[in-house]
C-alpha positions as a Markdown table, in Angstrom:
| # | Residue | x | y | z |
|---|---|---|---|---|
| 1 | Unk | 102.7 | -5.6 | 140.8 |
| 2 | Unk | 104.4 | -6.8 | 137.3 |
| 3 | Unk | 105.1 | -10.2 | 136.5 |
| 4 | Unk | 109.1 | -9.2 | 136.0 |
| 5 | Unk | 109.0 | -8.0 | 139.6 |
| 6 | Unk | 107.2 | -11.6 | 141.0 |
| 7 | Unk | 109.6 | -13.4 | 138.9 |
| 8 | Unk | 112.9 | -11.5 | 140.4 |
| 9 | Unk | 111.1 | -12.3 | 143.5 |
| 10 | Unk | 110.8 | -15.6 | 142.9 |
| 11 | Unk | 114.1 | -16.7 | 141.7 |
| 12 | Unk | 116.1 | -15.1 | 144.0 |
| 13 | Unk | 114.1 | -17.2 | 146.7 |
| 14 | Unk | 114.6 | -20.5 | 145.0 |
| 15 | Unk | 118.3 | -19.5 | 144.1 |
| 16 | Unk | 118.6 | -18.5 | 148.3 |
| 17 | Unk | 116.5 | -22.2 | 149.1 |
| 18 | Unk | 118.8 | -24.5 | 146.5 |
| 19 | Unk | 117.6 | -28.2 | 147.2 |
| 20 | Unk | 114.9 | -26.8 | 149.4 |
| 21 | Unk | 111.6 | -25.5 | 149.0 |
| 22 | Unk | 109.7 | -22.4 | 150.0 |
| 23 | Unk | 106.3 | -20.9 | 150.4 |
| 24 | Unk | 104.6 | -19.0 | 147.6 |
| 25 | Unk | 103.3 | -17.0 | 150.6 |
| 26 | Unk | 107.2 | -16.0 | 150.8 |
| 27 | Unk | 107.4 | -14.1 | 147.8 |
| 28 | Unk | 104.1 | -12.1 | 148.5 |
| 29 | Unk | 105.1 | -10.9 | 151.7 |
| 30 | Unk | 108.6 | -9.8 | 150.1 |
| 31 | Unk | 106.5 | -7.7 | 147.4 |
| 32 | Unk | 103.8 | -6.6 | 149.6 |
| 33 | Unk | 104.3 | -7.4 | 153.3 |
| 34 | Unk | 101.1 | -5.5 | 154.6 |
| 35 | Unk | 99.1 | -6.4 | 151.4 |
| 36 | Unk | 100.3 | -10.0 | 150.5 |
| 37 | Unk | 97.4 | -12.0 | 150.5 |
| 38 | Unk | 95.7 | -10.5 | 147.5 |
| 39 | Unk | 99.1 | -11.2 | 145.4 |
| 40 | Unk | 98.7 | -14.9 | 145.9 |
| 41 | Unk | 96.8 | -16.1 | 142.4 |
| 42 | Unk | 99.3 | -13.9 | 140.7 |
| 43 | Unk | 102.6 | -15.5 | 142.3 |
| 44 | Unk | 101.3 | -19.2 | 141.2 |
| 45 | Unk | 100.5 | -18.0 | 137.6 |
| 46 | Unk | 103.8 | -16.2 | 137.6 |
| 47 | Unk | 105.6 | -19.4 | 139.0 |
| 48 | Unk | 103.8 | -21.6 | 136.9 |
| 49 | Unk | 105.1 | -19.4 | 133.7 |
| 50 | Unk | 108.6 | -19.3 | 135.1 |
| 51 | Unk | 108.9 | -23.4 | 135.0 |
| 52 | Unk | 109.1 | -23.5 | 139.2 |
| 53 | Unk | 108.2 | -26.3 | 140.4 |
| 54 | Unk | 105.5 | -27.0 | 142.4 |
| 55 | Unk | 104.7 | -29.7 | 145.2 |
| 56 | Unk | 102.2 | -30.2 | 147.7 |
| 57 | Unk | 102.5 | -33.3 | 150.3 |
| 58 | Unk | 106.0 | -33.8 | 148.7 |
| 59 | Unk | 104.4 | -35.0 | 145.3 |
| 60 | Unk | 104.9 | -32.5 | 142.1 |
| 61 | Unk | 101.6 | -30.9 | 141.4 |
| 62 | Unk | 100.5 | -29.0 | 138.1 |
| 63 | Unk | 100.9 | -25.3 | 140.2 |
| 64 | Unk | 97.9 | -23.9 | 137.7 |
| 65 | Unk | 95.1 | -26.4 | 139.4 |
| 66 | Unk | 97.1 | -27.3 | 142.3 |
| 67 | Unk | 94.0 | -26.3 | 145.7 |
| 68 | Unk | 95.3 | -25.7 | 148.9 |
| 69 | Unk | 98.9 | -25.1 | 150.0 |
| 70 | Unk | 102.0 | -25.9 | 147.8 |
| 71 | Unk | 105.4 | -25.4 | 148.1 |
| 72 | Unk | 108.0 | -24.1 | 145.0 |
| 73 | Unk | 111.7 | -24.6 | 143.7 |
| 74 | Unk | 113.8 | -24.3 | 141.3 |
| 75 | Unk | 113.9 | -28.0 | 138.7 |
| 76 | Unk | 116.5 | -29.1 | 139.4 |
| 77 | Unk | 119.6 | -29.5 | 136.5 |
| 78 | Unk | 120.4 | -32.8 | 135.6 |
């Protein structure tokens, strides 16, 4: 799977979620939905180049060292 084709992924998902968040998971299972799991480490390296940003309990989290489950979104404009 490329990075361009995560990103696409990715974007359209926080463009769909606007003011909400989603699941990395999300984005896997749109690329691969039989084979997501092993995409997982290469959606939050792709998110984490796009700028998404990344929460987890509600807090913003570095998406790069973030362990266990996160959520993603678009930053929002000012």
């Amino acid at each position: 799977m490329t990075d361009a084709a995560i990103a696409a992924v990715l974007h359209a998902l926080a463009a769909e979620r606007t003011g909400r968040t989603f699941c990395p998971s999300e984005a896997a299972r749109r690329l691969a939905p039989d084979e997501w799991r092993p995409l997982m480490d290469d959606v939050r390296r792709v998110a984490a180049a796009e700028g998404l940003r990344a929460t987890q309990g509600g807090a913003v989290v570095d998406v790069r060292t973030a362990r266990g489950p996160i959520r993603l979104s678009a930053v929002p404009r000012l």
